[in-house]
C-alpha positions as CSV (number, residue, x, y, z in Angstrom):
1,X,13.0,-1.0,-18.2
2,X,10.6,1.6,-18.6
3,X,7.4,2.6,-16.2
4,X,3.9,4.1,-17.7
5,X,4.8,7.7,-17.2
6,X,8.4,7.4,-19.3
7,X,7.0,5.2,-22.1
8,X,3.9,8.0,-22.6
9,X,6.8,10.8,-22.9
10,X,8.9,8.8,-25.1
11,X,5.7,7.8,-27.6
12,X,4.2,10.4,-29.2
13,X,1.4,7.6,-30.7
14,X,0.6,6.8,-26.8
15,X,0.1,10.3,-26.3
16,X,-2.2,11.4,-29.3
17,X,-5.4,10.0,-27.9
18,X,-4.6,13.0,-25.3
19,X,-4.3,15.3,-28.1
20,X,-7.1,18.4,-27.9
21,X,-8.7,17.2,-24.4
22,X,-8.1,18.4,-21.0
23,X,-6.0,16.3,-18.7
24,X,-5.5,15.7,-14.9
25,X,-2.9,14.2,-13.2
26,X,-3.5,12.3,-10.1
27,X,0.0,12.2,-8.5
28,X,2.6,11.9,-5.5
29,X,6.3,12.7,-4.4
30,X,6.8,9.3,-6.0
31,X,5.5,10.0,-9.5
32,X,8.5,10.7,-11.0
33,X,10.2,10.1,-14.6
34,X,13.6,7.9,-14.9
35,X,15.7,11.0,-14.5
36,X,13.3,12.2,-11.3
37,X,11.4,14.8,-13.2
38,X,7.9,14.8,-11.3
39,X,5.3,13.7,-13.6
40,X,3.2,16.3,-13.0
41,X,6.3,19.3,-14.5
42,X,7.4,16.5,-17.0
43,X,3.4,16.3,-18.4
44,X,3.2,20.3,-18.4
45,X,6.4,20.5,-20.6
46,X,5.2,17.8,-23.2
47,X,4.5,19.7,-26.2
48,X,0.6,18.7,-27.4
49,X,-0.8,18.2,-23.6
50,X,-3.3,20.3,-22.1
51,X,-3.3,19.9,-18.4
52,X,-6.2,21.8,-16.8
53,X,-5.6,20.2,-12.8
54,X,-4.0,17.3,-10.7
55,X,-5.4,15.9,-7.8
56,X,-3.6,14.1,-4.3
57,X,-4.0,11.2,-2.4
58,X,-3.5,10.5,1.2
59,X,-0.5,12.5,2.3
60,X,-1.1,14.8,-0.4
61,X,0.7,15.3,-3.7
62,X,3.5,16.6,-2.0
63,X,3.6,13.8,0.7
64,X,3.8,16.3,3.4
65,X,1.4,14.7,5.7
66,X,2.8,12.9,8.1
67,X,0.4,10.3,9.9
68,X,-3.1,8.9,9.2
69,X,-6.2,10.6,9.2
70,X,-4.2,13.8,8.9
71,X,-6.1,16.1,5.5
72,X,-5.0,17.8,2.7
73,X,-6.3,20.9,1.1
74,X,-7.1,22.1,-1.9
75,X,-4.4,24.3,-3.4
76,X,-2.9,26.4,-6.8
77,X,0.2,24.9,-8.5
78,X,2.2,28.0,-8.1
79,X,4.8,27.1,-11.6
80,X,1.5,25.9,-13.3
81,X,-1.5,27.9,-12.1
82,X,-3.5,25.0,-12.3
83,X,-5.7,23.6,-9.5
84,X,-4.8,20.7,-7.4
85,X,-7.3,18.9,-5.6
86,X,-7.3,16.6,-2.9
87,X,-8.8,13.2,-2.4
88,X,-8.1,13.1,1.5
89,X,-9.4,15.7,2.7
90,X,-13.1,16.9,2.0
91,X,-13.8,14.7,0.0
92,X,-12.3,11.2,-0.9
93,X,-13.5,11.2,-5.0
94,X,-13.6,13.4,-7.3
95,X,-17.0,15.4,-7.6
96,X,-18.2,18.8,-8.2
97,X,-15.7,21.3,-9.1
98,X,-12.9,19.1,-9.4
99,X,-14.7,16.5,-12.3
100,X,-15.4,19.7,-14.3
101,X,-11.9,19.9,-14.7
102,X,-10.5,17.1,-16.6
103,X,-11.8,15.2,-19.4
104,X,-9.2,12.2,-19.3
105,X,-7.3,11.5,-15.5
106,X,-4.1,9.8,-15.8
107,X,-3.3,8.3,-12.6
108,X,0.8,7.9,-11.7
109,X,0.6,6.6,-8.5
110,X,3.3,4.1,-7.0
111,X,1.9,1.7,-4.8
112,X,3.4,-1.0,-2.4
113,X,1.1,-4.5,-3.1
114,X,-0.9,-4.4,-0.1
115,X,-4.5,-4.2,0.0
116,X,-4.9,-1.5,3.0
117,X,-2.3,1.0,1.4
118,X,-5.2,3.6,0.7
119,X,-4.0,4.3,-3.3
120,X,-5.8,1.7,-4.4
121,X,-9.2,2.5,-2.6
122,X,-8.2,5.5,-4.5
123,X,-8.1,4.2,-7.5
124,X,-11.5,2.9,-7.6
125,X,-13.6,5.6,-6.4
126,X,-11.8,8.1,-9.5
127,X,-12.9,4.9,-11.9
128,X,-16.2,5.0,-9.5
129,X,-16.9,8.8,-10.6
130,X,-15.3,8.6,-14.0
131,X,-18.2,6.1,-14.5
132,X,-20.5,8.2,-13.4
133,X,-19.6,11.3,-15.4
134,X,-18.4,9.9,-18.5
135,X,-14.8,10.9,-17.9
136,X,-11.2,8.3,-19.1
137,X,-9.0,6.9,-16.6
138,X,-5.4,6.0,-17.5
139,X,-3.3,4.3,-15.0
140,X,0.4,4.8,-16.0
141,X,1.9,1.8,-14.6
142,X,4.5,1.1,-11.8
143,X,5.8,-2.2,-10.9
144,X,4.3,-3.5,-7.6
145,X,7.5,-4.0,-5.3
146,X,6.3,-6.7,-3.2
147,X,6.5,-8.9,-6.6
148,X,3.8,-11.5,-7.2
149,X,3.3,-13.6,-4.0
150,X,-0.1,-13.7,-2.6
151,X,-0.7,-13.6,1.2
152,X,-3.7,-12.8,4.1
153,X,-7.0,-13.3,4.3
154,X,-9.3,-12.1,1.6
155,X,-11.4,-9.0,3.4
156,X,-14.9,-10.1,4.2
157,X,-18.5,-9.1,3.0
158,X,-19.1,-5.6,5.4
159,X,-15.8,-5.1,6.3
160,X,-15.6,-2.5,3.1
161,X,-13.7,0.7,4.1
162,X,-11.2,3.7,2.9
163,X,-8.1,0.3,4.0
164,X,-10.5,-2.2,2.5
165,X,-11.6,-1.7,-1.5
166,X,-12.5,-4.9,-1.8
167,X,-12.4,-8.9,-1.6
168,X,-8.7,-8.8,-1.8
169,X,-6.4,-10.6,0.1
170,X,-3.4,-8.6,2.7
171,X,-0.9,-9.3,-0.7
172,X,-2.4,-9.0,-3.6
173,X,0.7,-9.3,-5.9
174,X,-1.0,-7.6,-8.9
175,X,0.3,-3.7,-10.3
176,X,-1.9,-0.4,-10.2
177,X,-3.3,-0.6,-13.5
178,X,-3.8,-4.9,-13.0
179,X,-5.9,-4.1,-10.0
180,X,-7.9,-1.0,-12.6
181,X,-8.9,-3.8,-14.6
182,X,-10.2,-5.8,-11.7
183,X,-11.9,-3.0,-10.5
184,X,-13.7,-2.5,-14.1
185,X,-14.5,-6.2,-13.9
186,X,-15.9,-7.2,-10.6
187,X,-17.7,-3.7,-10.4
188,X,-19.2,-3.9,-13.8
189,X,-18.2,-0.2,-14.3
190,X,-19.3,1.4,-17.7
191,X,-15.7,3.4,-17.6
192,X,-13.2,4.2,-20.7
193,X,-10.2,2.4,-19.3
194,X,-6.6,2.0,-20.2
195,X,-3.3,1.0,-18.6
196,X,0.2,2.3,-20.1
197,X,1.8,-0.8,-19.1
198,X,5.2,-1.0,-18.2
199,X,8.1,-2.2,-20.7
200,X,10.5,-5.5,-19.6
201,X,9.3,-5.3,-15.8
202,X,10.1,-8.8,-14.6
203,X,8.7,-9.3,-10.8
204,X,10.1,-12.4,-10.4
205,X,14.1,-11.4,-11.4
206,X,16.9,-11.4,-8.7
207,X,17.4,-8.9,-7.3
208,X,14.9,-6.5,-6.6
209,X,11.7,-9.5,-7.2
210,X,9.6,-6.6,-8.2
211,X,11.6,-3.3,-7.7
212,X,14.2,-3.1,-10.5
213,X,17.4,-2.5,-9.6
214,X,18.3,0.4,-11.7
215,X,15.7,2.5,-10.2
216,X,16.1,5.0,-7.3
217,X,13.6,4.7,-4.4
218,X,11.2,7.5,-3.7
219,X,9.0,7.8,-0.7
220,X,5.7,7.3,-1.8
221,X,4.3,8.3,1.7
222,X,6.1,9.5,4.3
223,X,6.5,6.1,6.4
224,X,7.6,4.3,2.7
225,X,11.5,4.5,3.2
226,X,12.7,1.5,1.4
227,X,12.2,-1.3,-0.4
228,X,12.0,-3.8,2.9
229,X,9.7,-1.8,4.4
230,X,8.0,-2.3,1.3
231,X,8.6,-6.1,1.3
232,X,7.7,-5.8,5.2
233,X,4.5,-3.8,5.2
234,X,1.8,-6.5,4.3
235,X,2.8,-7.6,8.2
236,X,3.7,-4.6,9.5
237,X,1.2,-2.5,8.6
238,X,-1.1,-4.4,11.4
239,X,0.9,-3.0,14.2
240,X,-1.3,0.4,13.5
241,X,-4.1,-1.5,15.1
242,X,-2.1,-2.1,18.3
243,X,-0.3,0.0,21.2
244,X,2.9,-1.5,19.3
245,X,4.9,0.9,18.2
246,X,5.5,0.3,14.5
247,X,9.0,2.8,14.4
248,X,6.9,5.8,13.2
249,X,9.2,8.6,14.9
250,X,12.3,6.3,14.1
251,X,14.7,6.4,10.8
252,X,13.0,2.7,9.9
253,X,8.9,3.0,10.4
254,X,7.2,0.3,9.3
255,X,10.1,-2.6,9.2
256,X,10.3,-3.0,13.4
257,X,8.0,-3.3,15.8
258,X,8.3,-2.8,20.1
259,X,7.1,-1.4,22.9
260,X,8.7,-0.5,26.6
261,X,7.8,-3.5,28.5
262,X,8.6,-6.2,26.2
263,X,11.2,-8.7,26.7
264,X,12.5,-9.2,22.9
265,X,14.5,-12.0,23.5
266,X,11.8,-14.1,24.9
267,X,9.3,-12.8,22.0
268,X,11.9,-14.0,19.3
269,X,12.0,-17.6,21.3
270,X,8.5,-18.1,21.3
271,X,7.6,-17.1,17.4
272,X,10.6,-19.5,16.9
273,X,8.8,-22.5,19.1
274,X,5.3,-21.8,17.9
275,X,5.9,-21.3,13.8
276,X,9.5,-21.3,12.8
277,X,8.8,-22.3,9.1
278,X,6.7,-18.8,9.7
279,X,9.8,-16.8,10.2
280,X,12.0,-18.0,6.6
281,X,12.8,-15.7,4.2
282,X,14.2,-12.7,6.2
283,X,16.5,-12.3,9.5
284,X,15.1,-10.7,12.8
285,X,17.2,-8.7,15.0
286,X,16.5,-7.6,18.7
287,X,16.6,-3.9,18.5
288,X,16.1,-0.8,21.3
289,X,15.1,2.4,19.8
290,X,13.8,5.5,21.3
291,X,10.2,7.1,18.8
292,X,10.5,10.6,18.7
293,X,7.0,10.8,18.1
294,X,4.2,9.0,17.7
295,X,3.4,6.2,20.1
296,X,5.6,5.6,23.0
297,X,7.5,8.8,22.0
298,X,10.4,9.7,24.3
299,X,10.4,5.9,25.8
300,X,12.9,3.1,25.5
301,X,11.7,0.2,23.3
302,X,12.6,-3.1,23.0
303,X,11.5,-5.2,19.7
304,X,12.5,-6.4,16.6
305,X,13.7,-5.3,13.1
306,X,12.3,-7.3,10.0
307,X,15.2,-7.6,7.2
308,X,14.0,-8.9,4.3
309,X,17.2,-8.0,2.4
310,X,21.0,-9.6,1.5
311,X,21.7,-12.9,1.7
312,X,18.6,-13.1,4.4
313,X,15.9,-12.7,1.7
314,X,14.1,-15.2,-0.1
315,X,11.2,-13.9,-2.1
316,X,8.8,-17.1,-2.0
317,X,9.8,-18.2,1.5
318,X,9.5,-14.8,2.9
319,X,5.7,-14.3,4.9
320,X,5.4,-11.0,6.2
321,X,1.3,-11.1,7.3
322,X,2.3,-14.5,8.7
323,X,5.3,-13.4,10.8
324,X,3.4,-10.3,12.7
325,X,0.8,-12.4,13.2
326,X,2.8,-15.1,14.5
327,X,4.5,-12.0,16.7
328,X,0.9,-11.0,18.0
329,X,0.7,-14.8,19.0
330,X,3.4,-15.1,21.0
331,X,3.0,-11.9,23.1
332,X,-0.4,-12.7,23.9
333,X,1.2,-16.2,25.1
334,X,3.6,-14.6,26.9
335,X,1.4,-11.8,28.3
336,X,-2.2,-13.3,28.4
337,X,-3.1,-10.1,29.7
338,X,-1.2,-7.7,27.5
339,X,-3.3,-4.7,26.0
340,X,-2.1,-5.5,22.5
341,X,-5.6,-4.1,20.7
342,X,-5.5,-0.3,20.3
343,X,-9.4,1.1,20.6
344,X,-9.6,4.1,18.4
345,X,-11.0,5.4,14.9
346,X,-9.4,4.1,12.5
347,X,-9.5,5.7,8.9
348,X,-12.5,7.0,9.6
349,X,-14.0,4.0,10.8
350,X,-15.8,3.9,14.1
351,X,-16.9,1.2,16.1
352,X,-14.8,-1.0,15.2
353,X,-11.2,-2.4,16.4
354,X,-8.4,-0.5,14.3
355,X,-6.9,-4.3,13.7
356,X,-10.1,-5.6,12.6
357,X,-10.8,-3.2,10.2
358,X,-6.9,-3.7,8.9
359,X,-7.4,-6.9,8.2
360,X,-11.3,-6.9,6.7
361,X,-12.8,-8.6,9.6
362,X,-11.8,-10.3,13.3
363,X,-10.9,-13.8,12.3
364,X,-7.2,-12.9,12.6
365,X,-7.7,-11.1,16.2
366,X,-9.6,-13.9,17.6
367,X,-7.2,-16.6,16.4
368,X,-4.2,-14.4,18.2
369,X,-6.6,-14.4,21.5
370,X,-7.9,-17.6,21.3
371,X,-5.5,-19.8,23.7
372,X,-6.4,-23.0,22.1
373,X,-5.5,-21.4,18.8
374,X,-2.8,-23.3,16.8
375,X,-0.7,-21.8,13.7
376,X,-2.3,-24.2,11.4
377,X,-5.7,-23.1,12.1
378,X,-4.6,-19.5,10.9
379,X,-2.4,-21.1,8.4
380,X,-5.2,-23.1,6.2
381,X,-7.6,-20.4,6.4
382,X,-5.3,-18.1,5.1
383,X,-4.1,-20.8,2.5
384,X,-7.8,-21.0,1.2
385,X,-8.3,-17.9,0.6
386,X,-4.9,-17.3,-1.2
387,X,-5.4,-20.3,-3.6
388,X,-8.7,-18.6,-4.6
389,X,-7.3,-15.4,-5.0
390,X,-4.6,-16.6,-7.1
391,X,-6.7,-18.1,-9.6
392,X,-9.1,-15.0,-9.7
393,X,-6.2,-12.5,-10.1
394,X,-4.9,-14.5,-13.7
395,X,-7.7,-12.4,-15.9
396,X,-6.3,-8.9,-14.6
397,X,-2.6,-10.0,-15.3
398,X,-0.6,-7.7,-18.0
399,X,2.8,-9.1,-17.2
C-alpha cells in the first residue's frame, strides 16, 4: 500500500497543482516516505517544488520534547535554510510571520485515532487560519492504527480545549485527512481542502486492523513506541489525569499503568468481578517496574501491562477507554479513599481536573466515584454516544 506522502512523490499529476506556489510542510519524526526518507528532505529534493518553510507540532518536528506542556522554538533548517515554525510553543496556529510563508500547507502528520492526541486540534486551527487568510491545506494521509472502532464519550459543549477539538468521541476511528473534512463540515470553514488519500489501506485486515504490516513503526511522539500502545492509548492516555504512573520513564509508556502502594493482584480480581466482558480482546499481566523519571521516579511499582497483541488481540472485542476506566473503578472500590485524581494544569487548562478535561467533561470521574455506580450506567452512556458518532462519521469516510 501506499500513504499520502509516497503517492504525491510517485504522481507527478498529484503534484502539479503545487507547481509555481510556495509550500509548507507541517511534519514530525514520523513523517517519513516508505523507504524512511523524512518528508520534509524527500519534498525538498522533488524536482518542481518550492518549499519556503515547515512548521511542528507538539514535541516539535524533531520529536525531541519529551513530556506535555514542554515548548518548542522556532528554528533554521540547517540542510535547507528554510524556517521552521512551531505550533507548540508561542503560538498554537499559524499567524503573523509564519502564514506569510506558504501559500499551500501540506500536512504529514501520523496520528494514533484518539481524540486528545493534540495533532488533530492541530489540524483544525492550520484549516482555522488557512480560512482566514486564504491559504490550501493538504493532508497527505496516514492510516489511523487503532482501525475503525468507535469508543468513549463524545466531549461536551465547554469542555473545548488544546486535548478537546471537538464533539468527538475518546476513539474516533476516522484518518487525518477524514477528520479534515469533518472539520470543513461541522465548522462551515470557507478553506481550499484536499486529502491525498492513501492507496489499498484496509483497517479492518488481519493483522495490523489498521497499521499495515509491511510498514516500519516510527515514534510519532516520544511516548508512541508501538503499535499496542497505540491500540492501548484511547484508555491509557487517562492515567495523565491521575497520580498513576502511566510507564513514562519505562521502555513501555503508555501500555501499563501502577503505582507503589497498589496491590495488582487484587486490582486485576476486582476489574474481573465488576466487568469482565470489559477486559476481552487483550491479556493483562501483573508487572513491577521502577520509572526513571516522571511520576513515582526511583520507586517500586506494582500494576499492570495492557497487551493487545498475538493471539490475545481481538480488534472488535478489544475496549481500551472501557478497561482503564473499569481499572479506575476498582481502585476506588478497593481504596475508597485513594488519591487517584491528579490536581494540576493540564494542557494549558486551569481550573479544571486534568481527567476531566481528558475526557471532555466529569461524567466519567463521577461515575468512578460514585459508590452506587454500576458498569452499565457507564456502559449505555457511552453506547449512546458511540452509536451517534458512528452514523455522523459515514459523510467524512474516504476508505
Amino acid at each position: 500500500m501506499k500513504f499520502g506522502i509516497d503517492r504525491l512523490l510517485a504522481d507527478a499529476s498529484l503534484r502539479r497543482p503545487l507547481e509555481g506556489r510556495r509550500v509548507a510542510i507541517l511534519a514530525h519524526p514520523a513523517s517519513v516516505t516508505e523507504d524512511l526518507t523524512h518528508s520534509l528532505d524527500a519534498l525538498a529534493a522533488c524536482g518542481g517544488l518550492r518549499l519556503t518553510a515547515a512548521f511542528g507540532p507538539q514535541h516539535g518536528l524533531r520529536g525531541d520534547k519529551q513530556d506535555n506542556m514542554v515548548e518548542s522554538d522556532d528554528f533554521t533548517d540547517p540542510a535547507l535554510g528554510i524556517p521552521v515554525f512551531s505550533l507548540y510553543g508561542e503560538v498554537r496556529r499559524p499567524t503573523g510571520q509564519s502564514l506569510g510563508t506558504f501559500d499551500v500547507i501540506l500536512v504529514d502528520l501520523q496520528d494514533l485515532g484518539c481524540r486528545i492526541y493534540t495533532f488533530i486540534t492541530t489540524l483544525l486551527y492550520v484549516l482555522e487560519a488557512a480560512a482566514a487568510n486564504g491559504k490550501e491545506v493538504w493532508v497527505l494521509d496516514r492510516p489511523n492504527p487503532a482501525g475503525r472502532p468507535v469508543e468513549g464519550l463524545t466531549l461536551r459543549d465547554g469542555w473545548e480545549s488544546f486535548v478537546g477539538a471537538g464533539p468527538l468521541p475518546m476513539r474516533h476511528g476516522l484518518t487525518l485527512g477524514e477528520l479534515g473534512h469533518w472539520f470543513v463540515a461541522t465548522r462551515k470553514l470557507d478553506v481550499a481542502y484536499r486529502v491525498i488519500e492513501m492507496e489499498g489501506w484496509e483497517p479492518d485486515a488481519s493483522p495490523g486492523f489498521g497499521w499495515p504490516a509491511e510498514r516500519i513503526w516510527i515514534n510519532p511522539s516520544p511516548n508512541a513506541p508501538n503499535l499496542p500502545m497505540a491500540r492501548a492509548y484511547a484508555g491509557t492516555v487517562m492515567l495523565e489525569g491521575t497520580t498513576l504512573s502511566e510507564g513514562r520513564g519505562t521502555t513501555r509508556p503508555l501500555e501499563l499503568f501502577g503505582a507503589p502502594d497498589l496491590d495488582a493482584r487484587a486490582i486485576a480480581a476486582e476489574m474481573k468481578g465488576l466487568a469482565p466482558h470489559w477486559l476481552e480482546g487483550c491479556a493483562l499481566r501483573r508487572v513491577s517496574f521502577e520509572p526513571t523519571f516522571h511520576k513515582h521516579q526511583g520507586k517500586l511499582c506494582h500494576g499492570i501491562q495492557i497487551h493487545p497483541e498475538g493471539r490475545f488481540y481481538d480488534h472488535m472485542a478489544f475496549k481500551p477507554w472501557r478497561l482503564q476506566a473499569l481499572a479506575f473503578r476498582a481502585i476506588r472500590k478497593l481504596y475508597p479513599d485513594y488519591p487517584l485524581w491528579r490536581d494540576f494544569p493540564y494542557e494549558y487548562e486551569f481550573g479544571k481536573l486534568a481527567i476531566d478535561v481528558i475526557n471532555g467533561g466529569p461524567e466519567l470521574r463521577e461515575w468512578v466515584d460514585d459508590p452506587a455506580s454500576a458498569p452499565a450506567d457507564l456502559d449505555n452512556a457511552a453506547a449512546a454516544d458511540e452509536l451517534a458518532w458512528t452514523e455522523e462519521r459515514r459523510e467524512a469516510m474516504l476508505y
